[in-house]
C-alpha positions as a Markdown table, in Angstrom:
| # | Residue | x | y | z |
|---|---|---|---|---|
| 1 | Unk | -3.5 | 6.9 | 12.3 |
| 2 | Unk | -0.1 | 7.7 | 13.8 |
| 3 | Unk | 2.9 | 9.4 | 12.2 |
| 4 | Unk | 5.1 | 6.0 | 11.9 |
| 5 | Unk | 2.3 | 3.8 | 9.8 |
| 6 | Unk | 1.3 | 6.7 | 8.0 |
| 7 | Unk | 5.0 | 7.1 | 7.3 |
| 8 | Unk | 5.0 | 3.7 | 6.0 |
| 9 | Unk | 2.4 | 3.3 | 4.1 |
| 10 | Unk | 3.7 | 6.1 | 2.1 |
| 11 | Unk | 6.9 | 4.4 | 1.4 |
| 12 | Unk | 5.0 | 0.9 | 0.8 |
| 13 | Unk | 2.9 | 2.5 | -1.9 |
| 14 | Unk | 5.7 | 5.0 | -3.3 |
| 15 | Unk | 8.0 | 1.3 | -3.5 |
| 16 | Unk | 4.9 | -0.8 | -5.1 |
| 17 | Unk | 4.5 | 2.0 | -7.7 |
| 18 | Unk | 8.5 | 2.7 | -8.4 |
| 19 | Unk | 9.0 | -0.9 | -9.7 |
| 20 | Unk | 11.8 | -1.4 | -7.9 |
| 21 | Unk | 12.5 | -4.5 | -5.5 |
| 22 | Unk | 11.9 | -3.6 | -1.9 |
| 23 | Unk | 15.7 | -4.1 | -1.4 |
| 24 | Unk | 16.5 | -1.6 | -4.1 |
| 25 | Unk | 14.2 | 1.0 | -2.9 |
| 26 | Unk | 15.0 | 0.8 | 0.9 |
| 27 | Unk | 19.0 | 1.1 | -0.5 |
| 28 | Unk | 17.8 | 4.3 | -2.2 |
| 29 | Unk | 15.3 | 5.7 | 0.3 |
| 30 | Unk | 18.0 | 4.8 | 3.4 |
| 31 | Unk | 15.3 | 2.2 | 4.7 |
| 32 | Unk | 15.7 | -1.0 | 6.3 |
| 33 | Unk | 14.4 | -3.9 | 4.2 |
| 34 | Unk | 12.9 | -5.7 | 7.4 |
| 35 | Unk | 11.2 | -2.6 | 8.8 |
| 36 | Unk | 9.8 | -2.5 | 5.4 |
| 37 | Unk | 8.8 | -6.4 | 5.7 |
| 38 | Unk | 6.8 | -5.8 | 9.3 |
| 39 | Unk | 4.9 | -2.9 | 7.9 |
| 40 | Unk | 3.5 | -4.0 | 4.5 |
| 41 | Unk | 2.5 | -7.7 | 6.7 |
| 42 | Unk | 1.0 | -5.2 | 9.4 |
| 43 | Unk | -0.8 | -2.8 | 7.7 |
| 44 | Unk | -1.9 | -6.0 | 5.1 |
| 45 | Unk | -2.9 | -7.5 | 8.5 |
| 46 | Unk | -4.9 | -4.3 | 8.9 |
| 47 | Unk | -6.3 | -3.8 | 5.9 |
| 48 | Unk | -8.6 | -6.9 | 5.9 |
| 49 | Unk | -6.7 | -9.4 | 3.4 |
| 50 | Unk | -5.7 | -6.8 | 1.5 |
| 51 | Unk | -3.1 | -4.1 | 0.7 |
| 52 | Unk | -4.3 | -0.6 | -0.7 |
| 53 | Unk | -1.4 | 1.2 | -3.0 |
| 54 | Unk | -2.3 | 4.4 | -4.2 |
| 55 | Unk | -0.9 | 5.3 | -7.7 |
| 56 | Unk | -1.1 | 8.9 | -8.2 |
| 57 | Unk | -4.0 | 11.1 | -7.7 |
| 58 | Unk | -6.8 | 9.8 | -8.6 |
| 59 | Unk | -6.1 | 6.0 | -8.9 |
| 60 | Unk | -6.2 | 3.0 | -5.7 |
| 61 | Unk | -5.3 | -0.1 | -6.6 |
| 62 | Unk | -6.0 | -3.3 | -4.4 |
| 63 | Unk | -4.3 | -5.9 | -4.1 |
| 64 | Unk | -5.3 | -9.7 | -2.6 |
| 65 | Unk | -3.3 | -12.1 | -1.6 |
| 66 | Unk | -4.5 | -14.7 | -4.3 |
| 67 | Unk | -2.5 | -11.8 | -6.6 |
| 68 | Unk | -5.7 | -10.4 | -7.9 |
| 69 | Unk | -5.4 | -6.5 | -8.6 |
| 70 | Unk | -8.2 | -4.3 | -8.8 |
| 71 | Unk | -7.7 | -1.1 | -9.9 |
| 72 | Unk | -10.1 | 2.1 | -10.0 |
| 73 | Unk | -9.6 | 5.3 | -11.9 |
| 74 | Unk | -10.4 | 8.4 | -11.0 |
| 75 | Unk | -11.1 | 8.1 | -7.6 |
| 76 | Unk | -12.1 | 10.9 | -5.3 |
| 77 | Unk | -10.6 | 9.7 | -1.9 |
| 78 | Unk | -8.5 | 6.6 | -2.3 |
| 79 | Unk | -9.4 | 6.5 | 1.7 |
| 80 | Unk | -13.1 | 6.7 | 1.1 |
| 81 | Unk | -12.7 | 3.7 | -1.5 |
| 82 | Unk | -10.4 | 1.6 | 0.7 |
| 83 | Unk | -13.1 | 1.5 | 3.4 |
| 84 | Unk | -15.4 | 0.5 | 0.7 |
| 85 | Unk | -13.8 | -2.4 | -0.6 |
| 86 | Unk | -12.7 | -3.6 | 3.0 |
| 87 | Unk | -16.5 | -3.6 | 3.6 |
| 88 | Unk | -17.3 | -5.9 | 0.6 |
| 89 | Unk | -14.9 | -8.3 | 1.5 |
């Protein structure tokens, strides 16, 4: 993974799990809304129909694009559960 989508999948996440709109938290973080616009359809792209936000340390949530959520708790590596649920999709 390069430096620029790990960059922004850490802002993707840290905005999902602010509750703030994406134009509120790109005002505060200094971000551009439509860089933030490409990257959460890219790395959704990526992800297999479906975009993995991490919510603290020990907790992944998925989410499809029907709106379904599925979250785990205590998870152990939320990258080890992400490839996981990409394979049972």
């Amino acid at each position: 993974m390069d430096l620029r989508q790990q960059h922004w999948e850490e802002h993707i996440s840290k905005q999902t799990g602010s509750g703030l709109s994406v134009i509120k938290y790109c005002e505060r973080e200094g971000l551009m809304v439509d860089q933030m616009a490409y990257w959460k359809k890219r790395l959704k792209k990526q992800a297999g129909n479906f975009l993995p936000v991490v919510r603290g340390e020990n907790i992944i949530e998925l989410e499809f694009p029907s709106g379904i959520k599925v979250k785990l708790k205590n998870a152990k590596s939320a990258e080890i559960l992400e490839l996981k649920a990409a394979l049972l999709c």
